[in-house]
C-alpha positions in Angstrom: -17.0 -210.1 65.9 -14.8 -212.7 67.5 -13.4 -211.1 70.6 -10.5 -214.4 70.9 -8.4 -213.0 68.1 -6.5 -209.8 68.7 -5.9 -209.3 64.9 -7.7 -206.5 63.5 -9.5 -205.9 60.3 -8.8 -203.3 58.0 -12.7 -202.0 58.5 -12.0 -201.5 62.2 -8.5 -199.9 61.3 -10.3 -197.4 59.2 -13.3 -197.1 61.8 -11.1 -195.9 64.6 -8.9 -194.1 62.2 -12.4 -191.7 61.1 -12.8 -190.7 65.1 -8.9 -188.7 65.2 -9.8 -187.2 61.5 -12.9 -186.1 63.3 -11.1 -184.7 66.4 -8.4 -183.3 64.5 -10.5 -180.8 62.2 -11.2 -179.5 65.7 -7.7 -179.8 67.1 -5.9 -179.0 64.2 -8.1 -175.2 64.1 -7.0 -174.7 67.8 -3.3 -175.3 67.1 -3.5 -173.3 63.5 -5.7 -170.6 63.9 -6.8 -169.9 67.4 -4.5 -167.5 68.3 -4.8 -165.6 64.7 -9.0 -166.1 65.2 -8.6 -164.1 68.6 -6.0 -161.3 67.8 -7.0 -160.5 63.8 -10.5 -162.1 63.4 -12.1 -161.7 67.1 -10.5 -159.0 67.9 -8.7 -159.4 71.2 -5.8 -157.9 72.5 -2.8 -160.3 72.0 -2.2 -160.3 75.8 -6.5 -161.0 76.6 -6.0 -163.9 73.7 -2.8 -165.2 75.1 -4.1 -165.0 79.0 -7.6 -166.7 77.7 -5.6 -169.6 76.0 -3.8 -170.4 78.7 -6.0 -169.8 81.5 -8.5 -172.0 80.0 -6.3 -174.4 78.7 -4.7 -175.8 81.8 -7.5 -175.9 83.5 -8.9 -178.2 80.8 -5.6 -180.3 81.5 -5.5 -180.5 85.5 -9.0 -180.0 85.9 -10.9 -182.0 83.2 -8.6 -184.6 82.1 -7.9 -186.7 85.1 -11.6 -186.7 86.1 -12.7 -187.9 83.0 -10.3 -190.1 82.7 -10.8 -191.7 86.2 -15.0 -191.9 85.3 -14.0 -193.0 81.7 -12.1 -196.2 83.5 -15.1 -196.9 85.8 -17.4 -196.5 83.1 -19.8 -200.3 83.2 -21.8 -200.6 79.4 -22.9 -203.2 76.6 -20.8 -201.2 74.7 -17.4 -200.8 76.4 -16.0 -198.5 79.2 -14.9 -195.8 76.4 -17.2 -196.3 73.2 -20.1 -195.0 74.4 -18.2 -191.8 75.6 -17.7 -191.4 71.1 -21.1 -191.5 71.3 -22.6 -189.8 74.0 -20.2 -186.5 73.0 -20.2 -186.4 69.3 -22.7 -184.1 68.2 -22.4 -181.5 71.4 -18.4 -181.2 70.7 -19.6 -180.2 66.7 -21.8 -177.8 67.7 -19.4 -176.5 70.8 -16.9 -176.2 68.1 -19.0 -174.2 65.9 -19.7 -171.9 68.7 -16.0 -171.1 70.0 -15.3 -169.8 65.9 -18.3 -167.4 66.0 -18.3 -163.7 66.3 -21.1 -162.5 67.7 -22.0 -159.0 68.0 -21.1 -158.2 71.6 -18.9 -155.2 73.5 -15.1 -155.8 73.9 -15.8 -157.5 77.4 -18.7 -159.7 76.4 -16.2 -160.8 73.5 -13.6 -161.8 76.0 -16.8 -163.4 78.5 -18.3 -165.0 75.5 -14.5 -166.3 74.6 -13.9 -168.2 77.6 -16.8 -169.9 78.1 -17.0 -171.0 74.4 -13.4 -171.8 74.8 -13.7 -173.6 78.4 -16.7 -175.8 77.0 -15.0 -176.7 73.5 -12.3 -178.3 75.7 -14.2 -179.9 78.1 -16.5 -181.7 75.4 -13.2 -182.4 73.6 -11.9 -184.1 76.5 -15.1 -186.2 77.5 -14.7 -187.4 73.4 -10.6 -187.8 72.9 -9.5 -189.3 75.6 -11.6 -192.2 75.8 -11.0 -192.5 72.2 -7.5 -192.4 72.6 -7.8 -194.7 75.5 -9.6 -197.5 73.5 -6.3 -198.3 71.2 -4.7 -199.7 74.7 -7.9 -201.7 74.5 -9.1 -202.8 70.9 -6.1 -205.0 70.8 -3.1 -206.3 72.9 -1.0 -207.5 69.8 1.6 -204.3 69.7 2.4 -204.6 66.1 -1.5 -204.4 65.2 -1.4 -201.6 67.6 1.7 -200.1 65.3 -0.3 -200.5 62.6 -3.7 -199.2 63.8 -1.6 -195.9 65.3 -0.5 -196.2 61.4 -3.7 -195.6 60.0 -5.2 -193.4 62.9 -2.3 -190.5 62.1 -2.7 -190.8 58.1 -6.1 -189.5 58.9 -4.8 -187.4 61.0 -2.6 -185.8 58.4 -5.8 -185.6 55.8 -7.5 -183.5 58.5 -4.2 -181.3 59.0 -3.7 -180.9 55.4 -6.8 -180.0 54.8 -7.2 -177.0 57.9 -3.1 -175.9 57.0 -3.8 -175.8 53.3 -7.1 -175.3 52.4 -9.1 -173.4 55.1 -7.7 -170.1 54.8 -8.3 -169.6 51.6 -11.7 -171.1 51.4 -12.5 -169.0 54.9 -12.2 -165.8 52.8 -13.9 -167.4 49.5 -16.7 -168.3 51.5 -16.9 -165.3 53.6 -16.4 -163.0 50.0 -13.4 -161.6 52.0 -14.8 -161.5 55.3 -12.8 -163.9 57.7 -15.5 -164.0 60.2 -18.6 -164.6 58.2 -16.2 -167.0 56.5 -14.8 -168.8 59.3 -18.7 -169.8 61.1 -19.6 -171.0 57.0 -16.8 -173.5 57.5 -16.9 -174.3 60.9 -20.9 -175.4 60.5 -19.7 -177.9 57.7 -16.9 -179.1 60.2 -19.4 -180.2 62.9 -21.3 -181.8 60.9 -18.5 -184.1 59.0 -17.2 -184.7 62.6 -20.5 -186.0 63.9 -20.8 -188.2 61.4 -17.1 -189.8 61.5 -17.6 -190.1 64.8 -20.7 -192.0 64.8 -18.7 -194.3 62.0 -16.2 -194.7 64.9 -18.5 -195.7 67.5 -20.2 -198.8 65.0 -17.1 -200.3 63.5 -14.7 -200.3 67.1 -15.1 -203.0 69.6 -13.1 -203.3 72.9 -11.3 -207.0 73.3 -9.0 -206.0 76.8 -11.2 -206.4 79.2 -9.9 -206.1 83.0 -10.0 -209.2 85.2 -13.6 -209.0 87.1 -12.2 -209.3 90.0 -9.8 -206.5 89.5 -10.9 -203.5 92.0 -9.2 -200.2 92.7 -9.2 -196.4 94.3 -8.7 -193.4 92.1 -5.7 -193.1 94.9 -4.2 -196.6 93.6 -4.3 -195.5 90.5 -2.7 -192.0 90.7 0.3 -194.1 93.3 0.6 -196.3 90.2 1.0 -193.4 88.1 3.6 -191.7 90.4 5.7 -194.7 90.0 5.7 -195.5 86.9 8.7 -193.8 85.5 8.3 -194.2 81.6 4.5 -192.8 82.2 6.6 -189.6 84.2 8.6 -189.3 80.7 6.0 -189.7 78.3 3.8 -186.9 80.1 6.9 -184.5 80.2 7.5 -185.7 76.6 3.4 -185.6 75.2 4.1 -181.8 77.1 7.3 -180.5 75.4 5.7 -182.0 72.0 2.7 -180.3 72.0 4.5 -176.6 72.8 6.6 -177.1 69.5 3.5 -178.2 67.4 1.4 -175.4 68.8 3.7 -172.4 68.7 5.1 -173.1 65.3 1.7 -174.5 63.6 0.4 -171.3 65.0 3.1 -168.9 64.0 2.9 -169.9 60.4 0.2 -167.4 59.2 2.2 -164.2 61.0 5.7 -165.4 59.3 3.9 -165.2 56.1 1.9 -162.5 56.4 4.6 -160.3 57.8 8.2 -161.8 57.5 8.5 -164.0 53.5 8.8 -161.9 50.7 5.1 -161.5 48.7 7.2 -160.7 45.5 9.4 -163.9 46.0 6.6 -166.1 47.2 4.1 -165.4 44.0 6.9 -165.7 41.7 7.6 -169.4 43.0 4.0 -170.8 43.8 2.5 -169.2 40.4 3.8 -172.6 38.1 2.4 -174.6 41.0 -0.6 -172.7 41.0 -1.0 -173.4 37.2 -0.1 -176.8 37.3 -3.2 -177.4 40.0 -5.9 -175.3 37.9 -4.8 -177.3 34.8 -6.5 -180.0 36.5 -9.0 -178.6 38.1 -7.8 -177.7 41.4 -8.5 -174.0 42.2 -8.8 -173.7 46.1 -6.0 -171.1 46.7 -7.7 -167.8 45.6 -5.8 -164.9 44.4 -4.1 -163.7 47.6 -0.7 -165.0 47.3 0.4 -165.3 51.3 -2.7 -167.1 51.7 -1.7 -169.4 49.1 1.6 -169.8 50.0 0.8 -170.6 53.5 -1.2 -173.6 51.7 1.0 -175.2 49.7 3.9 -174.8 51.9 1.8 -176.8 54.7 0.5 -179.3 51.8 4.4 -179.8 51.3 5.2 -180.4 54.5 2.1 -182.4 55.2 2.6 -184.8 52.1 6.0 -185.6 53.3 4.6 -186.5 56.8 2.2 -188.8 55.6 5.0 -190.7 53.6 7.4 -190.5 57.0 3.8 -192.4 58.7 3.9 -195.0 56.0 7.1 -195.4 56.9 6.6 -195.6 60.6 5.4 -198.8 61.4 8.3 -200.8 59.7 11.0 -198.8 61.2 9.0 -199.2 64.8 8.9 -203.0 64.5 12.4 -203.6 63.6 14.3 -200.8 65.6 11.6 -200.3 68.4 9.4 -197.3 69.0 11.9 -195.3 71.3 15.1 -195.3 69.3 13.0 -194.4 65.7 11.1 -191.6 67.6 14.0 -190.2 69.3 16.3 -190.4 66.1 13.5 -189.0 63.5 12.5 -186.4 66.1 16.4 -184.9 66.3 16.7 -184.7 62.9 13.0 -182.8 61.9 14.0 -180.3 65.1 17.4 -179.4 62.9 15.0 -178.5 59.9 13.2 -176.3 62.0 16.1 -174.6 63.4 17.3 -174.2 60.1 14.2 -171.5 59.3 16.2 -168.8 60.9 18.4 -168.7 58.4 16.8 -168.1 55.5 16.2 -164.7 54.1 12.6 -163.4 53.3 13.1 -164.4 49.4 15.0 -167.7 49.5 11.5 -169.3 48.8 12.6 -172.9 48.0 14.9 -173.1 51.3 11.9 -172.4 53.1 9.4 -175.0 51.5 12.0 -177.5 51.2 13.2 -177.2 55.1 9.7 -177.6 55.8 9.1 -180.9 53.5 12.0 -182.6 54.7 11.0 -181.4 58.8 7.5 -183.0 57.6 9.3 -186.4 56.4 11.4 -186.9 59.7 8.6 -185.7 62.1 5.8 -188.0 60.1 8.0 -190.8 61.4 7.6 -190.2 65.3 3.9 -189.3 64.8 2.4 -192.9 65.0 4.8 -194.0 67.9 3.8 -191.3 70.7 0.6 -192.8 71.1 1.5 -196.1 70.7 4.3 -196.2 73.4 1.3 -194.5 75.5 -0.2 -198.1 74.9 2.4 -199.4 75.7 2.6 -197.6 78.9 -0.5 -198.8 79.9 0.8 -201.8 79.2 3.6 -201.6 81.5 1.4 -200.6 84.5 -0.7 -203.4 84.1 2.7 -206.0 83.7 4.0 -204.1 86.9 1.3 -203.5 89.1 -1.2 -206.5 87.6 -4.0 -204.0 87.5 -5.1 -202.8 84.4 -6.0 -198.5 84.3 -5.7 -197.6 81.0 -8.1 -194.3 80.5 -6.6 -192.4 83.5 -3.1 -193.3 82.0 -4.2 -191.7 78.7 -6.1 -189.3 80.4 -2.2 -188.0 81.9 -1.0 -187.8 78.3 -4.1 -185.5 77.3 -3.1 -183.9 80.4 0.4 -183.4 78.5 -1.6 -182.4 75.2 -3.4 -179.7 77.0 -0.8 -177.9 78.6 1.7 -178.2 75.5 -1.3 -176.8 73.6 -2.4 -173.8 75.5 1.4 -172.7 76.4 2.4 -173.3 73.0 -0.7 -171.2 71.9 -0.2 -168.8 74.7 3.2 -168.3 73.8 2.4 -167.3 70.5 0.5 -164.6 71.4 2.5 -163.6 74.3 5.5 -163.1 72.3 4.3 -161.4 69.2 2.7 -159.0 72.2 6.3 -158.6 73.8 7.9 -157.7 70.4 5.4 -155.1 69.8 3.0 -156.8 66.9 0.1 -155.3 66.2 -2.8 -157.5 65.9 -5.7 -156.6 62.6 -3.1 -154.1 61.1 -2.8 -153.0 57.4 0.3 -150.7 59.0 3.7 -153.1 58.2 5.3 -154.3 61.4 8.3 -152.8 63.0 11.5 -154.6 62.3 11.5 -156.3 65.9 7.7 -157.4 65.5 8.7 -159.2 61.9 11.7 -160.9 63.7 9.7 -162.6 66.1 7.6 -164.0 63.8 11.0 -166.0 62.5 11.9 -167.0 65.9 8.5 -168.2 66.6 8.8 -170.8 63.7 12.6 -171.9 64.4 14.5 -170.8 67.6 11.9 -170.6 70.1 9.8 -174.2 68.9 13.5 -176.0 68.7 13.9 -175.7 72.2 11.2 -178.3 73.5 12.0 -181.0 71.0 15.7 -181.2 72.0 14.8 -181.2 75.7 12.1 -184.0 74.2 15.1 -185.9 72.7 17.2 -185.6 75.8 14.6 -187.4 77.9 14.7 -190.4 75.6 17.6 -191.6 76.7 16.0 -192.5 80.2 12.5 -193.8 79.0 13.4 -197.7 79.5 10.8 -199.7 77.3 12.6 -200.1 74.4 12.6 -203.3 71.7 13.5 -206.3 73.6 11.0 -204.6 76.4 8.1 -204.5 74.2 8.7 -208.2 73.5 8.8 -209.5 77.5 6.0 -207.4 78.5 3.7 -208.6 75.0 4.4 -212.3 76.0 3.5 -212.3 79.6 0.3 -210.2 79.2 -0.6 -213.0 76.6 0.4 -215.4 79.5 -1.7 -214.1 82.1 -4.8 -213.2 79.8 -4.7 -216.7 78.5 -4.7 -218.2 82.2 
């Protein structure tokens, strides 16, 4: 491949785009279903599952991450500094994944032993594989609006992996396990690992690394973590990446409770049934007879849909507005569909999948640009400090991922605990219980995106930015 040219084919574009539809079947699970796995599949207490989650979880982030990352940008082979990491960790993250979703047949305390370590590992191997991958978009090319466009095509597969874990793996969990959510859950976690390792590998053969750092270039972990402390928009994107991550986590994974326990079963099968029959008129009969687990489906297949047309969208908006001003606009608007869940009464059906659809739209097109303006960041180091560090920059933002994940998650189950849900019950809720489930998908994930929004206005790479720092890297790389 010629390594002059920073222009990227569409075969690479699709290559790199396989490695986050691989991660995500695994990420995706987490945020979705890790808290319901622990409290009404596992078994845990809400306050063991919410204290594992977030134990484990940031020290995945402060613990893992950075080193990683700081071995990741020292890492000398024929293949790159962060290819060979997609390598080296794809089949052990699919089977670690497989692992962390089993139930074996142990006493309450190995269940919570056996949950931590499946749970510690799981992130640890996602780590070693994610953040180099993320890391090598700030390195495959150095042209920012092939890097728009290559964040374009990661997140569409990102949205095929989420579509298919939020719409279809409930219901095929209890198809496959004939009712039985555990037996279910291991049948479709083995397929999982196995699809991963392979879009992985994919990843690996089509991707090639073209940002190379100058040979001389030669610097301490120390100088690299000073860098970080003074880079300003790398301080904002980390609390940003943070406060993200929190919303998606504790309303992805407060979904499943508001339908089981707060929307109206009478109301919901009355509206989904013509889309049901539409679907099996062509064939499409994934949703099974249970009508909240259908619900939740094609409510996330709504909302997911309209995402994927707001990513379309993204990369067009990015390149004539600039990546801050779209993201901050788009991601004020989605947060005012979210809020608006609070208001709608357990029947009003329509309100509820159409505040979701149009949350999916406006959300869909700040997706591609978070990870983009991490390039950029990286970017910005290296015009500032003329050193190039661009895994232990990422390896901050997975930071960021990690601790919005396991508070988000943590939170979750924390809450429902505080309100007085009770996990694996066919006994209905108590009126305070159901409540929180609405405030866990409205009020409560609102909160971090407008703090998100607020920071915005001081993160300083914006358009005309972009532009000066692009040019004089070209400059300098071409001397």
């Amino acid at each position: 491949m010629n390594r002059s040219t920073q222009r990227l084919s569409v075969i690479e574009k699709l290559g790199y785009s396989l490695g986050d539809l691989a991660a995500n079947l695994v990420f995706q699970t987490l945020m979705t279903y890790l808290a319901y796995f622990y409290t009404d599949i596992y078994g845990l207490e809400t306050q063991h599952a919410s204290a594992i989650i977030l134990t484990v979880g940031l020290l995945a982030a402060f613990g893992f991450n950075p080193i990683i990352g700081a071995i990741a940008d020292r890492t000398i082979s024929r293949w790159g500094k962060f290819r060979p990491w997609i390598l080296w960790t794809a089949v052990p993250l699919g089977v670690v994944s497989l692992l962390a979703f089993s139930t074996p047949d142990f006493s309450y305390k190995g269940k919570l032993i056996y949950a931590v370590i499946t749970y510690t590992f799981l992130l640890l191997l996602y780590a070693a594989n994610n953040l180099p991958y993320s890391a090598l978009s700030g390195v495959i090319t150095g042209d920012m609006k092939q890097r728009n466009s290559l964040s374009s095509y990661r997140f569409v597969a990102v949205m095929f992996a989420q579509f298919f874990v939020q719409v279809f793996m409930l219901p095929i969990i209890e198809s496959a396990g004939n009712g039985n959510k555990a037996a279910g859950i291991e049948i479709v976690m083995t397929w999982l690992a196995i699809i991963g390792i392979l879009l992985l590998l994919i990843t690996f053969m089509t991707t090639r690394e073209r940002i190379v750092p100058k040979p001389e270039q030669k610097s301490s972990v120390r100088q690299d973590l000073r860098d970080l402390i003074d880079n300003k928009p790398w301080l904002l994107m980390l609390v940003l990446t943070t406060l993200v991550f929190i919303t998606l986590a504790m309303k992805g994974g407060s979904y499943v409770y508001y339908f089981k326990n707060y929307v109206d079963k009478d109301a919901l099968t009355i509206f989904i049934q013509p889309i049901l029959n539409s679907l099996q008129s062509v064939g499409i009969n994934f949703f099974g007879e249970d009508p909240v687990s259908a619900g939740f489906g094609l409510f996330n297949a709504g909302g997911i849909l309209c995402m994927i047309l707001g990513i379309t969208l993204s990369k067009g908006l990015a390149d004539k507005y600039g990546k801050r001003d779209v993201f901050g606009w788009a991601l004020f608007v989605s947060t005012l569909f979210i809020g608006l869940l609070y208001f709608f009464a357990p029947g009003s059906i329509g309100l509820i999948f159409l505040s979701q659809m149009l949350h999916g739209f406006f959300y869909g097109l700040t997706i591609p640009l978070l990870w983009a303006m991490i390039a950029d960041v990286a970017d910005y180091s290296e015009w500032k400090t003329n050193r190039r560090a661009t895994a232990i920059i990422f390896s901050a933002m997975m930071v960021g991922l990690k601790v919005g994940l396991s508070m988000g998650s943590a939170l979750v189950a924390w809450i429902l605990g505080i309100y007085g849900y009770q996990p694996n019950s066919d006994a209905e809720q108590t009126t305070t219980a159901i409540n929180s489930t609405k405030l866990l998908v409205s009020v409560f994930p609102s909160i971090p995106f407008l703090i998100g929004i607020v920071l915005l206005f001081f993160y300083e790479i914006n358009k005309k930015m972009e532009a000066q720092i692009e040019f004089d890297l070209k400059q300098r790389r071409t001397n």
